[in-house]
C-alpha positions in Angstrom: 31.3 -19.0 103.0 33.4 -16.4 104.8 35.0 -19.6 107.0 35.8 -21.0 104.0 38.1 -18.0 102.6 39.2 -17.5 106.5 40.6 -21.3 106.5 42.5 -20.6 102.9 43.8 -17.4 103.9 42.0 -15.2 101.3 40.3 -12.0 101.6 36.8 -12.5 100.8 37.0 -8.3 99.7 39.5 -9.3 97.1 37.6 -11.8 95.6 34.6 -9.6 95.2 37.2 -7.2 93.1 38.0 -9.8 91.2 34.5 -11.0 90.3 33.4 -7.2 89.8 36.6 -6.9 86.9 35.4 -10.5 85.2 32.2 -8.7 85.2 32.7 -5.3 83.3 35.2 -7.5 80.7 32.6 -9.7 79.8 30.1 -6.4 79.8 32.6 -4.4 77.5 33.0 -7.9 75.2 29.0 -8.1 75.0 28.6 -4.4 73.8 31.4 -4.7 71.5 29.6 -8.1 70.2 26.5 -6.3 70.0 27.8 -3.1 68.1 29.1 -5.3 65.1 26.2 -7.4 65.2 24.0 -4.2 64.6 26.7 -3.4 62.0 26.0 -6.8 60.3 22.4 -6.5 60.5 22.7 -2.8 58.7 24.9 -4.5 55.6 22.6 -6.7 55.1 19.3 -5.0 55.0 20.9 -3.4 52.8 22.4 -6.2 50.5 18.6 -7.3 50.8 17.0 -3.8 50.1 13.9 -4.1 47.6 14.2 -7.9 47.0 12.9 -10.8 47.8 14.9 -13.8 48.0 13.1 -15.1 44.8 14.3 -11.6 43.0 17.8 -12.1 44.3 18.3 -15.4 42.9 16.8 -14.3 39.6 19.1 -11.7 39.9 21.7 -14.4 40.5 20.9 -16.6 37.7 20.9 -13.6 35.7 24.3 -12.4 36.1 25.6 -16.6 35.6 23.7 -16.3 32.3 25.9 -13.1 31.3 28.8 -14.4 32.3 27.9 -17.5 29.9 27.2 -15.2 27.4 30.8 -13.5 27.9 32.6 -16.5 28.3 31.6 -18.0 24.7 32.2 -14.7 23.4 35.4 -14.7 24.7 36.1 -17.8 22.6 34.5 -16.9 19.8 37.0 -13.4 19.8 40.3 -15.8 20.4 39.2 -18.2 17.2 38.8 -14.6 15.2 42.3 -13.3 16.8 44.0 -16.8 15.6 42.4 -16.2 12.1 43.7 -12.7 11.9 47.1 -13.9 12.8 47.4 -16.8 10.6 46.1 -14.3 7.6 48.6 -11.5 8.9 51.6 -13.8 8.4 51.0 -14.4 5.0 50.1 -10.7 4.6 52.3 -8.5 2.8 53.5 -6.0 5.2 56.9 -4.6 4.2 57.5 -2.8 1.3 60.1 -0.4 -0.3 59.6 2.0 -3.6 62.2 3.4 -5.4 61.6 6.1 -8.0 64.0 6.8 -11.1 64.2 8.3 -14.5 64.8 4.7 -17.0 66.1 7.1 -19.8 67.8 10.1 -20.4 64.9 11.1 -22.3 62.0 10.8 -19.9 62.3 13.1 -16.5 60.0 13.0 -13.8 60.9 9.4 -12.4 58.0 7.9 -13.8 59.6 4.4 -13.6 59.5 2.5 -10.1 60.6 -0.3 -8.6 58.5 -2.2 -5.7 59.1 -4.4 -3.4 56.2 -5.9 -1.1 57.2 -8.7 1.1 56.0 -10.8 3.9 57.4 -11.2 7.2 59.6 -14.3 6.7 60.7 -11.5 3.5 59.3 -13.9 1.0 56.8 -11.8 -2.0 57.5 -9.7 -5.0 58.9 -6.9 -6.9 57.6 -4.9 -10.0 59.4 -3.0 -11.5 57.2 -0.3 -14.2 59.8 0.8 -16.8 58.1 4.3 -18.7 58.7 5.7 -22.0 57.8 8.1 -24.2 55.7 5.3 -26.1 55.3 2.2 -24.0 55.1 0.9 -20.3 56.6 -2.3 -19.0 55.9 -4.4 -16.1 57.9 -6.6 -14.8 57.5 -9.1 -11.7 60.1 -11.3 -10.3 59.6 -13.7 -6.9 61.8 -13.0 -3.8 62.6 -15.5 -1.8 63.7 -15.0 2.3 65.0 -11.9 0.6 66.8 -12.5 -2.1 65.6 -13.3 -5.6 66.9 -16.0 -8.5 66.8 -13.5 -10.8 69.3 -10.5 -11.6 67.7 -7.7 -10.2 68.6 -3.6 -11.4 70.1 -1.1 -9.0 66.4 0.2 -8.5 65.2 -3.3 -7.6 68.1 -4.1 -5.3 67.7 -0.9 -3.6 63.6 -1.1 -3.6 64.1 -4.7 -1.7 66.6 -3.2 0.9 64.2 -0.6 1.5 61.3 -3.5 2.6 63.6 -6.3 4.1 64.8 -3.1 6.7 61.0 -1.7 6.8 60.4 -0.3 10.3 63.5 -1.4 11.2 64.7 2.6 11.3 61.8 3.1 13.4 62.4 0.9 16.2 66.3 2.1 16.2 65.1 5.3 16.9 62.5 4.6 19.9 65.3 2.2 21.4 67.1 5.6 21.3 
C-alpha cells in the first residue's frame, strides 16, 4: 500500500492524520447523538410516568370529551349573548328627570318630568303634576327624539337630559 502512496506522491503519515481527525468528528457527533438521545428517553419516561398506554388514551379521549363539552357550551353562551343584545336594544337605557315646583303654592318639587328612551332615542316621558289635592300623570311617545306632541319646559329639558345621557361622561374620559 505504501507503493501505492509513493507512486501518487502522498505521504502515507498524512493520510493517517487525516483518518485519525475523521475519526474523533464522527466520535464527538456520536456522543453528541447519544446525549440528546438520553435526553429524549428522560422526557418521555416522563410523559409516560404512571400510565399505561391504555390510561393515556383514556386520558386522551377524556380531554376530547371536555373539549366537546366546552365547545357546545361555547355556543350555547353566543345564542344567550345574541338574545341579550337583541333584548338590550329595545331596552330603555337613557333617561333624564327633571324636578320642579307646578304651582306657586306647592314647594318641594314634587312634580317631575321623565324621560326614558332607547338607544335609537325612541320611548316615553311622564310627566307627574302635584297639588295640594290631586296628582296627574301624563305620558306622551317620543319618537328618534322628538315628540308630536307640545311638550313643557320640564319635558323638553327632561328629554335633553336622556337623548345626551352619558354623553358627558365619555367627553370627560376622551379628556
Amino acid at each position: 500500500m505504501s507503493m501505492i502512496f509513493d507512486s501518487l506522491g502522498i505521504d502515507p503519515g498524512i493520510i493517517i492524520i487525516v483518518l485519525l481527525l475523521l475519526v474523533i468528528i464522527l466520535l464527538v457527533q456520536s456522543v453528541s447523538a447519544n446525549m440528546r438521545l438520553s435526553r429524549l428517553e428522560r422526557k418521555y419516561k416522563m410523559f409516560m410516568k404512571g400510565s399505561d398506554a391504555q390510561s393515556l388514551e383514556k386520558t386522551f379521549v377524556r380531554k376530547f370529551a371536555q373539549i366537546d363539552r366546552l365547545y357546545e357550551a361555547k355556543e350555547d353562551h353566543e345564542h344567550s349573548i345574541e338574545y341579550i343584545k337583541k333584548k338590550l336594544d329595545i331596552s330603555y337605557s337613557k333617561y333624564g328627570v327633571e324636578k320642579y315646583d307646578a304651582f306657586d303654592d306647592v314647594g318641594g318639587k314634587l312634580s317631575f318630568a321623565l324621560a326614558m328612551l332607547d338607544k335609537e332615542n325612541n320611548g316615553l316621558i311622564l310627566n307627574a303634576v302635584h297639588s295640594r289635592d290631586n296628582c296627574f300623570l301624563y305620558l306622551k311617545e317620543i319618537v328618534k327624539g322628538e315628540s308630536y306632541v307640545m311638550l313643557s319646559q320640564e319635558e323638553v329639558e327632561a328629554l335633553r337630559k336622556a337623548v345626551n345621557y352619558g354623553i358627558e361622561e365619555l367627553t370627560e374620559e376622551s379628556r
